[in-house]
MARKOL-43830 format. One record per residue (C-alpha): z, y, x. Coordinates in pm, 1 decimal, m for minus. Each point is the difference from the previous one (the first is absolute). Example, Ala and Ser with C-alpha at 12.3 -4.5 7.8 and 13.67 -1.06 7.14 Angstrom:
! MARKOL-43830
+----------+----------+----------+
|       pz |       py |       px |
+----------+----------+----------+
|    780.0 |   m450.0 |   1230.0 |
|    m66.0 |    344.0 |    137.0 |
+----------+----------+----------+
//
This chain:
! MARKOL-43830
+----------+----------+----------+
|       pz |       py |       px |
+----------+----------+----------+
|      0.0 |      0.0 |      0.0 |
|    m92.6 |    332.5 |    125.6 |
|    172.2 |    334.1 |    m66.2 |
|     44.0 |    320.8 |    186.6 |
|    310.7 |     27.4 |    213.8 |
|    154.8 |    238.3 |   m204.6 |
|     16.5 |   m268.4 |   m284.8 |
|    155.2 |   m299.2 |    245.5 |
|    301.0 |     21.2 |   m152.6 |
|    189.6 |    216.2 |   m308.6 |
|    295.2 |    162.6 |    242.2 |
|   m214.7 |     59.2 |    281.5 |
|     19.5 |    301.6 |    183.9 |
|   m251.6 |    145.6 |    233.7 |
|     84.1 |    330.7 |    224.9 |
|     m9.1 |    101.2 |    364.0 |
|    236.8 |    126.1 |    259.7 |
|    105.3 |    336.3 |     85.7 |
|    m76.1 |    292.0 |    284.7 |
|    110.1 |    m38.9 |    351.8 |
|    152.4 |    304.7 |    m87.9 |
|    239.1 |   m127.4 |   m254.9 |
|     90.1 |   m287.6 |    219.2 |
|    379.2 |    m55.9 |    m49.4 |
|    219.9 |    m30.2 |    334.9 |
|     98.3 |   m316.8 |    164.2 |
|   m210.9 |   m239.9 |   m253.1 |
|   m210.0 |   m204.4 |     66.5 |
|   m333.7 |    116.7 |    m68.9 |
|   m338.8 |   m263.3 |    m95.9 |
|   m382.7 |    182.9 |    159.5 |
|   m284.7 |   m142.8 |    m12.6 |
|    m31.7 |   m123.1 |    349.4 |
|    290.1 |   m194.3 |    m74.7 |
|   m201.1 |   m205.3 |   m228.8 |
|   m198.2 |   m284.4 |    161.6 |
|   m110.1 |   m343.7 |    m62.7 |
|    207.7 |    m26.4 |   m325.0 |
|    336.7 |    106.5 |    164.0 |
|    244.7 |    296.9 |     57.7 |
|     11.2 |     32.3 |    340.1 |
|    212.4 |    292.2 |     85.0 |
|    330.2 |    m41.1 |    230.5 |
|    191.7 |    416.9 |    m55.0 |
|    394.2 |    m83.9 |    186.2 |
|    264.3 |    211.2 |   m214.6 |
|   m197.3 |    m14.3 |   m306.0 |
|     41.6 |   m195.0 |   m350.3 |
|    m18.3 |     37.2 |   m340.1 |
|    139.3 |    301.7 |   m151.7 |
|    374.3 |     25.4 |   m190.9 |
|    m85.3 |    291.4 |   m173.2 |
|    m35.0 |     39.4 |   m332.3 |
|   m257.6 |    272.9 |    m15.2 |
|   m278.9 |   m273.9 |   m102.9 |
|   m353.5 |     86.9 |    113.8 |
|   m386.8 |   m193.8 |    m96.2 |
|    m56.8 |    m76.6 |    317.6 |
|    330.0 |   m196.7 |     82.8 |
|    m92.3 |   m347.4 |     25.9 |
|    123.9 |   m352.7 |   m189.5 |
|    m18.9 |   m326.5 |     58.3 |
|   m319.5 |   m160.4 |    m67.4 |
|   m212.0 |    312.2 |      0.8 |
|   m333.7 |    m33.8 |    108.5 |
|    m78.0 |    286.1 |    255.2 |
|   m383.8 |     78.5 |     36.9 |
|   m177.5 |    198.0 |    236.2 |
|   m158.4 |    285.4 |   m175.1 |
|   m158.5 |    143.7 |    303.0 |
|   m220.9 |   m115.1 |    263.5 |
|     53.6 |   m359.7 |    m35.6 |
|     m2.0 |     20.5 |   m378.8 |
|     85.0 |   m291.5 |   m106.6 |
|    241.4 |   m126.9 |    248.0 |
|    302.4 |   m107.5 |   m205.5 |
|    361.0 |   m202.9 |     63.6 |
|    303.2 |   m112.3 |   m210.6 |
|    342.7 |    195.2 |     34.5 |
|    250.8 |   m201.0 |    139.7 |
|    412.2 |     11.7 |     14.4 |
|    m47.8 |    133.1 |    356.0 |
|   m194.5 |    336.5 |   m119.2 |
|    186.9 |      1.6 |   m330.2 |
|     66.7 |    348.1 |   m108.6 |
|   m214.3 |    212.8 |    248.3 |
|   m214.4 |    223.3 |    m52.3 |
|   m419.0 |      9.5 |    m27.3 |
|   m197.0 |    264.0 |    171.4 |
|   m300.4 |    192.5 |   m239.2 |
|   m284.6 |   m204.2 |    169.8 |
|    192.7 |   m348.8 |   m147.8 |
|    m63.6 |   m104.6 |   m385.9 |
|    325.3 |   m185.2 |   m203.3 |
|    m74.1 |   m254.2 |   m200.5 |
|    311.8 |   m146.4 |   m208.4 |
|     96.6 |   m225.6 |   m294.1 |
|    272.0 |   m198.5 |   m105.8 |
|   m202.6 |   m325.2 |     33.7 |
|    m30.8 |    m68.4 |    418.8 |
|   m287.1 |   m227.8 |    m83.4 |
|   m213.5 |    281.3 |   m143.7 |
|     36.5 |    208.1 |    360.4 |
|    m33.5 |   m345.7 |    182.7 |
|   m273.5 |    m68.3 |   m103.3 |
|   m186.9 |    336.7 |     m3.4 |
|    126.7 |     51.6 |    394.2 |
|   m262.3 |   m362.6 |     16.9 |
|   m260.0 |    149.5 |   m234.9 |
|    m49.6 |    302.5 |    199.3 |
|   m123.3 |   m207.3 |    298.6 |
|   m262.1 |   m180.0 |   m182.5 |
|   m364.4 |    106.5 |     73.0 |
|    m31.0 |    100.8 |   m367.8 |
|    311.5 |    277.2 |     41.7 |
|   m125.3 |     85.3 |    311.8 |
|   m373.2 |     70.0 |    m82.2 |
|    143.8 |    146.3 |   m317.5 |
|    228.9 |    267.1 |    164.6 |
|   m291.4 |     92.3 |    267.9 |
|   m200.8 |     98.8 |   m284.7 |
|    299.5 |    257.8 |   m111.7 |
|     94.8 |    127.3 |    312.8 |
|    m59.4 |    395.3 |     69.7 |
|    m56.2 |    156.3 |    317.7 |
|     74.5 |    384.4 |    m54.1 |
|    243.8 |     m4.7 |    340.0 |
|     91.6 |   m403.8 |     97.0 |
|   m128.6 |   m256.3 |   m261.5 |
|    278.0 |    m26.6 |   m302.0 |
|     24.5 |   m219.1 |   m283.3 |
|    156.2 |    187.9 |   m268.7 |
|    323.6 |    m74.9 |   m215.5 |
|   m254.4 |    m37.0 |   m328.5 |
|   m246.6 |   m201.5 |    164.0 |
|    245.7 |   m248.0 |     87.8 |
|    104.6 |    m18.6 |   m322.9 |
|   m348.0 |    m44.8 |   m147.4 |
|   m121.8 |   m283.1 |    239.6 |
|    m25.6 |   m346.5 |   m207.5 |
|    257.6 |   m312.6 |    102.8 |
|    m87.7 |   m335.7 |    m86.5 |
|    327.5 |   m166.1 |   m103.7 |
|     43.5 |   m415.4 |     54.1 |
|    181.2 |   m119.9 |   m285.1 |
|    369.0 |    m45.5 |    109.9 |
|     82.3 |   m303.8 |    173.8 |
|   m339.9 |     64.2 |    232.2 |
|    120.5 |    341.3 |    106.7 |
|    313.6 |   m142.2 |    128.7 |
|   m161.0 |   m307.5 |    188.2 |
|   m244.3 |    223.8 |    155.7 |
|    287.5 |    285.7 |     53.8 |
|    169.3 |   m356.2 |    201.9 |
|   m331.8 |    m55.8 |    186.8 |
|    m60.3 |    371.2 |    109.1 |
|    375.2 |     48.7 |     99.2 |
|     m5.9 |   m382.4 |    222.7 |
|   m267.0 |    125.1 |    170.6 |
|     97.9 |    310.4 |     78.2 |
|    297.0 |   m133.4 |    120.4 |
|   m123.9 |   m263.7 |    214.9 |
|   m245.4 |    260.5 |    147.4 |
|    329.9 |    246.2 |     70.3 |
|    185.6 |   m308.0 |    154.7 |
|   m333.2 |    m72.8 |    235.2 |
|     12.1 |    372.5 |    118.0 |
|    326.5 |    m46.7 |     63.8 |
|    m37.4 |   m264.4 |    195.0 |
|   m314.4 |     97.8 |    229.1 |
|    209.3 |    355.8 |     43.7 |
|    277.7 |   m196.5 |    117.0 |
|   m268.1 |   m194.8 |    257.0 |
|    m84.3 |    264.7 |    141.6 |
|    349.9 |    160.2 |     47.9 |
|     96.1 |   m344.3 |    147.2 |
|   m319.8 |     32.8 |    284.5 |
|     68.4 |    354.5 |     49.2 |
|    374.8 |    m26.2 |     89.9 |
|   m114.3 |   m249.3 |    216.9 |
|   m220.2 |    206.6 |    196.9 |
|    253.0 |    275.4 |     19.5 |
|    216.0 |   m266.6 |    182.4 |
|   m266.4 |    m84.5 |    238.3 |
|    m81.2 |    395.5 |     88.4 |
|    379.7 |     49.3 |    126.2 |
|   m159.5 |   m156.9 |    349.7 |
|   m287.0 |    268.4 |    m42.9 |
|    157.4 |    218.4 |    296.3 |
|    m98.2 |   m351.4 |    248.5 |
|   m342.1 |    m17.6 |   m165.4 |
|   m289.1 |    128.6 |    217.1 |
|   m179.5 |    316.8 |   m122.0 |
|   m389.4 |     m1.9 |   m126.2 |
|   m196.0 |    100.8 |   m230.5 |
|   m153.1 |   m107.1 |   m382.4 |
|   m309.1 |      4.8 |    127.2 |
|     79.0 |   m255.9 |    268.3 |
|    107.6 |   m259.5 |   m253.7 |
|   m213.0 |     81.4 |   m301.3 |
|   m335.7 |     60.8 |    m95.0 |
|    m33.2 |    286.9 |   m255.4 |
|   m296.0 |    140.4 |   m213.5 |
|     34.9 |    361.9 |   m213.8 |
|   m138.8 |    m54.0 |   m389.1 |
|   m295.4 |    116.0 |   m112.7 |
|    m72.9 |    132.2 |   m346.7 |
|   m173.9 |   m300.7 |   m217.5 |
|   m371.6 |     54.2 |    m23.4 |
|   m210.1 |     28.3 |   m317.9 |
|   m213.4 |   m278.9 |    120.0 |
|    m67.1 |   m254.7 |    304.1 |
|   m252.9 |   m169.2 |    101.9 |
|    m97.8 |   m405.4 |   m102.2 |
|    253.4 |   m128.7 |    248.4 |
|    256.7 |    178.4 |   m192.2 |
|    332.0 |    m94.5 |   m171.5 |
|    203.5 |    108.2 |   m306.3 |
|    379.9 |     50.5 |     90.7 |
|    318.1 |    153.5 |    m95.6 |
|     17.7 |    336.5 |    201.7 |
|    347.8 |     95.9 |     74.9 |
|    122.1 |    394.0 |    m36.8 |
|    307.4 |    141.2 |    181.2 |
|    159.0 |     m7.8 |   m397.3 |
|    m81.7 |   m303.6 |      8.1 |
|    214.6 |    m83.6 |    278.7 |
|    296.9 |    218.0 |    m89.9 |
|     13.5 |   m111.5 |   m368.5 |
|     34.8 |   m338.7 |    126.9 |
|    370.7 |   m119.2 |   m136.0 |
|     m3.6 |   m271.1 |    362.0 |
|   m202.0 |      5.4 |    274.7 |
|   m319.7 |   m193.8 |   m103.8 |
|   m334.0 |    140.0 |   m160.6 |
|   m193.5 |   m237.7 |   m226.0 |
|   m302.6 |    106.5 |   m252.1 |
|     24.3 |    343.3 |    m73.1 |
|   m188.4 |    240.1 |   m279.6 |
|   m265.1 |    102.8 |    239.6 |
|   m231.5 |   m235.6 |     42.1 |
|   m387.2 |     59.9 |    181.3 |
|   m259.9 |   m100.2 |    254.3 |
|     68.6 |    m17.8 |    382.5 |
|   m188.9 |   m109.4 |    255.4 |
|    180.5 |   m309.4 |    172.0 |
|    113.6 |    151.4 |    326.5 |
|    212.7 |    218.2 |   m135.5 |
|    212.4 |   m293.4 |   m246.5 |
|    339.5 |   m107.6 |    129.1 |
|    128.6 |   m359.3 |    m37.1 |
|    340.8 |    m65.6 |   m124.7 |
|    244.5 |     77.2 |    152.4 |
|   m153.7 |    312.1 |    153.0 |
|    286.4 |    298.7 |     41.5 |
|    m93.3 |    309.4 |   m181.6 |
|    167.4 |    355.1 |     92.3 |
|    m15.3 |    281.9 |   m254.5 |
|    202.2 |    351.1 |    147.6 |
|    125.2 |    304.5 |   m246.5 |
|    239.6 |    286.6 |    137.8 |
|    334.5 |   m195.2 |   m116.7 |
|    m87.4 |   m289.5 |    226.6 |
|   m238.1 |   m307.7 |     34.8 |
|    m66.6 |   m387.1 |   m148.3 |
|   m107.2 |   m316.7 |    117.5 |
|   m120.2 |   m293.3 |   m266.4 |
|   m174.4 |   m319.2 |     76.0 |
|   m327.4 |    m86.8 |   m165.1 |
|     m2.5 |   m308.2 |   m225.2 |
|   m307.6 |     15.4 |    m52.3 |
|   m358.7 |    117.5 |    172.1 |
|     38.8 |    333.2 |    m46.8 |
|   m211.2 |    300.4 |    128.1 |
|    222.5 |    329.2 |    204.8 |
|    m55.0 |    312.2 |   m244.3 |
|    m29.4 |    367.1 |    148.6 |
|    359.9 |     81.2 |    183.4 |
|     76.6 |   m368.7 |     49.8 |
|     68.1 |   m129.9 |    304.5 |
|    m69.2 |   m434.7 |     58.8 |
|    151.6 |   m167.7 |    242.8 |
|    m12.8 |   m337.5 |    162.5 |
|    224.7 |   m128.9 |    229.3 |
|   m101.6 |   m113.5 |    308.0 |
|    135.8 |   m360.9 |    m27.7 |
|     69.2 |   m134.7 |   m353.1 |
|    356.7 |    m69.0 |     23.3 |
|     84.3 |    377.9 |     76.6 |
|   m110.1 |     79.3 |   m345.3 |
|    342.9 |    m27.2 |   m144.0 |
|    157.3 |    206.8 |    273.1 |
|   m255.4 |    259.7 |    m24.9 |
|     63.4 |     15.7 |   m355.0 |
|    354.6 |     43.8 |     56.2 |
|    m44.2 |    223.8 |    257.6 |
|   m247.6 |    248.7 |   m214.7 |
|    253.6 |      4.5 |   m265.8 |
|    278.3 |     83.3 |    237.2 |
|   m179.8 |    318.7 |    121.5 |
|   m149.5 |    145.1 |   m271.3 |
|     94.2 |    349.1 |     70.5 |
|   m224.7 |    m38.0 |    335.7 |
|   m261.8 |   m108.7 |   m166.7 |
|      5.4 |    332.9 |   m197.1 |
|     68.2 |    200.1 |    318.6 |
|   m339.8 |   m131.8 |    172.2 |
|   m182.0 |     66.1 |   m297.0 |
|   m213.2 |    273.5 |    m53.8 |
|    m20.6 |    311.4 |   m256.1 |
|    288.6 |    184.3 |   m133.4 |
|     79.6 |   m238.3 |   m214.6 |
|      5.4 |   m330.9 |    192.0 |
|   m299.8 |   m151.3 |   m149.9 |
|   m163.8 |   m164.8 |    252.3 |
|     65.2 |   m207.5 |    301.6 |
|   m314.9 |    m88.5 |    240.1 |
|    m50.1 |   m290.9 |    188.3 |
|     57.6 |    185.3 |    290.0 |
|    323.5 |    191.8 |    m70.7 |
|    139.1 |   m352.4 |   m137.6 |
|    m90.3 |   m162.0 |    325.9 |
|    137.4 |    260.3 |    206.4 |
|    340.1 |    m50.7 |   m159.5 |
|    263.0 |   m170.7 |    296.5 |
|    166.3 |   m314.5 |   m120.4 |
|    281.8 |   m242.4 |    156.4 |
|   m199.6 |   m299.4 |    m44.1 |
|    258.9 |   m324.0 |     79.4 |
|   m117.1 |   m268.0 |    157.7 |
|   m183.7 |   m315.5 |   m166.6 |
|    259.3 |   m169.2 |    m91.9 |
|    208.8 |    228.3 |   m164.3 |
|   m301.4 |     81.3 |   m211.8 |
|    m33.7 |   m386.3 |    m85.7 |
|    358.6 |    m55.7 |   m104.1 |
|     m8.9 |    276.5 |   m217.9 |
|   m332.8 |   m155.3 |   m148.4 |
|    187.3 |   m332.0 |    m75.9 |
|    241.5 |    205.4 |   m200.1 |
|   m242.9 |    248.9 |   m148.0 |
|   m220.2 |   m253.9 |    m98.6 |
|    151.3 |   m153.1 |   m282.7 |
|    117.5 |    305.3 |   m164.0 |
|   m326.3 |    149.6 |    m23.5 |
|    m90.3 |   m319.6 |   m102.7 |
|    274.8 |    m16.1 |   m288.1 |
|    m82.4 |    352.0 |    m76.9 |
|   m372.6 |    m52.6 |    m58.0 |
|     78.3 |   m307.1 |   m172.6 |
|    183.0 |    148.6 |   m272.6 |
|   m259.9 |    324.2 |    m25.3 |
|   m262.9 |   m272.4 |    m55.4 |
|    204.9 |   m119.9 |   m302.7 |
|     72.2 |    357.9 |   m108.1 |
|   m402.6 |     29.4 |    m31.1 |
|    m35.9 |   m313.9 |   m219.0 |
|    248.9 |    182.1 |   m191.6 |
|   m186.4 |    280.0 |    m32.8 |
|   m300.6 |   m162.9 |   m117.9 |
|    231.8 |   m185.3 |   m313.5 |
|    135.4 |    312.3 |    m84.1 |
|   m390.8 |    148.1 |     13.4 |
|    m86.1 |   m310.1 |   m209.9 |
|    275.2 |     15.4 |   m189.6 |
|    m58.0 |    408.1 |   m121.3 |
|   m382.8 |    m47.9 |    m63.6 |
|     89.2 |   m280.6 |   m251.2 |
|    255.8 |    265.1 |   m212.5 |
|   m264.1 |    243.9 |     29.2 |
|   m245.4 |   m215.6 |   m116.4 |
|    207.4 |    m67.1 |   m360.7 |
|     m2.4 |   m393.9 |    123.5 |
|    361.3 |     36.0 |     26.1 |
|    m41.3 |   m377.0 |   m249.1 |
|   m134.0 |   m155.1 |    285.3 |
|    245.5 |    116.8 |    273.6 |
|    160.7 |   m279.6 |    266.7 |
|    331.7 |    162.5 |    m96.4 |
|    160.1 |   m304.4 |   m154.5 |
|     73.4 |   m391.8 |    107.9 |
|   m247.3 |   m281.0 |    m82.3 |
|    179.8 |   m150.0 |   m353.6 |
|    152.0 |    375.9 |   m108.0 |
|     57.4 |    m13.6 |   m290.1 |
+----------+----------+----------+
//
């Protein structure tokens, strides 16, 4: 059955935050960058829910759904206890009822492809693209009948989960390997002195062509956002995708470099990927360095930035990177920390592989809602009554 949001439900209330300026002292306040990937992500020290009794729109309840109203229009996430009576900024949209299975399941429906083509359509663009408070209100919801909507509410929320608990435990990894290296780099002072260049072969990004010749490739080309947006260190497919001649591809496990003013990152490819304008590839000289490169790269970020050029950072050349000294330790101090390093990338990868099937049930899962063939859903048990 299809209705407009406005209709979902008899009590439901619809309204949007309030001005920065109006912001009430020490509580915590909801923005929209603190909305992302169906969670409120926002950590403010000294700040809760408010006592007072002064009572205000924007202050926030348990099992609100939050949406994005500008920019990422769209974007949405349930209230929980932990941001229980803060406050929404103007940019954020409310959506409440007395029924939590009416915002539940609206938080899924605005990720289906049918919400989201739906709300592109009714964005406007005067100053940053906005989705007004009416549209939102207008835009049509398929509802399940009952007991689907709460076996796909289970499905959505288990994978989401699992996903969280697979971040968790590639972040984790990687904490593990780089804790590890710091260990190692207390001999640094007894290390001999040289240079990146010396023990790694580097090549500066192009931009990606229009076209290539017959011997050419299509590839994922990797941007310096790209590289800082990743949540770990590892770049797989990525939204730009084009022809490049083969030369210029790097296998997996290629480091990439991106630099910006506040400092600089290193990922590792994990897939053939192609160096974008203002990033930097590098290979290691002998295979089992790659891990302590990595390491290395994400230990000094900050002189990364400091070699790169522009005023803001943006670029580090193939020469300036293999100018940089390094205490390089001897062989094998770089293949004990290998041993180690090894199997946590390994375990981290691992689990970001399984956080991709994910991704593609979840896809799955959303274009069947926003197809109406919610009847035909895998949301039950064989025998279900």
């Amino acid at each position: 059955m299809s209705m407009p949001l406005a209709d979902a439900a008899e009590d439901l209330y619809v309204t949007y935050g309030i001005s920065d300026r109006d912001l009430p002292d020490h509580q915590g306040v909801v923005r929209t960058g603190n909305i992302r990937h169906g969670r409120i992500t926002t950590q403010q020290p000294g700040r809760a829910g408010t006592a007072e009794s002064r009572r205000t729109r924007a202050a926030l309840r348990r099992n609100d759904l939050v949406v994005v109203l500008v920019r990422r229009a769209g974007d949405a996430a349930l209230v929980t206890e932990e941001h229980e009576g803060w406050v929404a900024t103007r940019s954020v949209g409310i959506i409440r009822s007395k029924s939590p299975s009416v915002t539940r399941w609206l938080r899924i429906w605005l990720r289906t492809p049918r919400a989201r083509a739906w709300i592109d359509r009714h964005i406007s663009a005067h100053v940053e693209p906005t989705l007004s408070l009416d549209a939102l209100k207008k835009m049509p919801v398929l509802f399940p009948p009952p007991e689907q909507n709460e076996r796909i509410d289970e499905l959505v929320t288990l994978i989401e989960a699992k996903t969280a608990l697979n971040l968790s435990i590639a972040a984790d990894a990687m904490e593990l390997a780089d804790a590890y290296h710091g260990v190692w780099t207390r001999q640094r002072p007894s290390w001999p002195v040289t240079e990146f260049g010396k023990v790694a072969r580097a090549r500066t990004g192009r931009a990606a062509p229009a076209s290539v010749g017959e011997d050419g490739v299509h590839t994922t080309w990797v941007a310096p956002s790209d590289v800082f947006n990743a949540a770990l260190p590892y770049i797989g497919a990525t939204d730009q995708q084009g022809p490049a001649e083969p030369g210029v591809v790097c296998d997996p496990g290629t480091i990439l470099i991106a630099t910006r003013a506040a400092g600089g990152r290193a990922v590792v490819t994990s897939l053939p990927t192609a160096a974008g304008r203002s990033v930097l590839s590098v290979h290691p000289a002998d295979p089992v360095d790659r891990w302590w490169l990595l390491h290395e790269l994400r230990f000094r970020g900050a002189e990364l930035a400091d070699a790169a050029q522009g005023r803001h950072a943006r670029e580090i050349t193939r020469r300036a990177f293999g100018r940089l000294p390094v205490s390089w330790p001897d062989l094998d101090v770089r293949e004990r920390f290998h041993h180690v390093a090894e199997p946590l990338h390994k375990v981290a990868q691992q689990v970001l592989d399984e956080n991709r099937s994910l991704e593609e049930l979840l896809g799955t899962l959303l274009r069947e809602i926003s197809s109406g063939a919610v009847g035909r859903l895998p949301v039950g048990h064989e025998g279900d009554e």
